[in-house]
N, C-alpha and C positions, 0 to 999 in steps of 0.2 A: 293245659286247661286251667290248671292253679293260677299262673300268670295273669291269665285274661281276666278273671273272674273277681283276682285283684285290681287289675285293672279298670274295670264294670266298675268296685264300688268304692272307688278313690271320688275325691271330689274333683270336679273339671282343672282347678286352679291348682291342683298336685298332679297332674300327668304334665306327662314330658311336652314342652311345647310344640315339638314336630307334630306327633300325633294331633294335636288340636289344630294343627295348620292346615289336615289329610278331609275331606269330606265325609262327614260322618257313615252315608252310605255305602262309600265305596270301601271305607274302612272295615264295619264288618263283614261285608263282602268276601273281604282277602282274608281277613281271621278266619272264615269258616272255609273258606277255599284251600287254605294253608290245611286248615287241620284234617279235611277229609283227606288230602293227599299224604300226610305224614302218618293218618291210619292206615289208610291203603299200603304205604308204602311199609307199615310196622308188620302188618300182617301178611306181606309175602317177605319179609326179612329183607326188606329193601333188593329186591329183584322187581324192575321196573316194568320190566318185562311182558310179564303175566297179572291177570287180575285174580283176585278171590269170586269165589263164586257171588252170585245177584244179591242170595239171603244176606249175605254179609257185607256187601256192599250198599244196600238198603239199609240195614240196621245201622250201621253206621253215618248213613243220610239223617235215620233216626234220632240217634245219639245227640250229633250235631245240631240240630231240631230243637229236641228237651231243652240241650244245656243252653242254645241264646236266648230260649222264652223261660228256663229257670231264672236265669240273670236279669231278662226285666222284669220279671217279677220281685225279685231280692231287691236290684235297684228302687220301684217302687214303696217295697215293703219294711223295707231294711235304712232307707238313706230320703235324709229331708231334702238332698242337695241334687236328688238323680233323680227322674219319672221312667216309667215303662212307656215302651214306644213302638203300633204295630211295623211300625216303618222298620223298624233295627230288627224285628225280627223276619220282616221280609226279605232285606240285605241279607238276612244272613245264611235266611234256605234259599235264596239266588244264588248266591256264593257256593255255596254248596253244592248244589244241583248242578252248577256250572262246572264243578273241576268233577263232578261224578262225572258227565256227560261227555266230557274230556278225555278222560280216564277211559271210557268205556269207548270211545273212538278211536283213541289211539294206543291205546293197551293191546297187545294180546289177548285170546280167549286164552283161558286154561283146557288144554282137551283132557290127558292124564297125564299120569306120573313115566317118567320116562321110565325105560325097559332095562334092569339088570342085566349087563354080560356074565353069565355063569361060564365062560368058558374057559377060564384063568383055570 
């Protein structure tokens, strides 16, 4: 998140030219798609398998949410060179909602915790 957030308030003419090549849209799309997957993915300790429960999975919908409309607001508030833009914050709960929905289709449910053999 450090990354991006540096990224957000670089001036256009200092990011890496690939990036400036990527459609703006689809670009934060995949940043936010990235990272709800790599939370998901922290919080079951990269077991791909199974999901964390809904609360957590939402909150982290959440998280993601905050921090691209913190960022155009910084952008805006912070830099003569960047504006806030509701479009980058649409791309970016797309992106998001999209690998949530994902996730939750093709994930596992969690039921419980598997069962202890005491019989050793």
């Amino acid at each position: 998140m450090v990354f991006v957030a540096y990224l957000s308030l670089l001036p256009a003419k200092k990011l890496p030219r690939r990036l400036l090549r990527l459609d703006d849209f689809y670009l934060h799309a995949a940043i936010h798609a990235v990272f709800i997957f790599l939370a998901v993915a922290a919080w079951q300790r990269y077991d791909f398998r199974t999901l964390p429960p809904r609360w957590l999975l939402l909150g982290t919908l959440g998280v993601s949410f905050v921090f691209g409309s913190l960022m155009e607001v910084l952008q805006s508030q912070l830099t003569t060179y960047r504006s806030a833009s509701l479009q980058d914050v649409m791309a970016n709960t797309i992106g998001a909602v999209l690998m949530l929905l994902a996730l939750l289709l093709f994930g596992e449910k969690r039921t419980s915790l598997p069962a202890v053999n005491k019989s050793k």
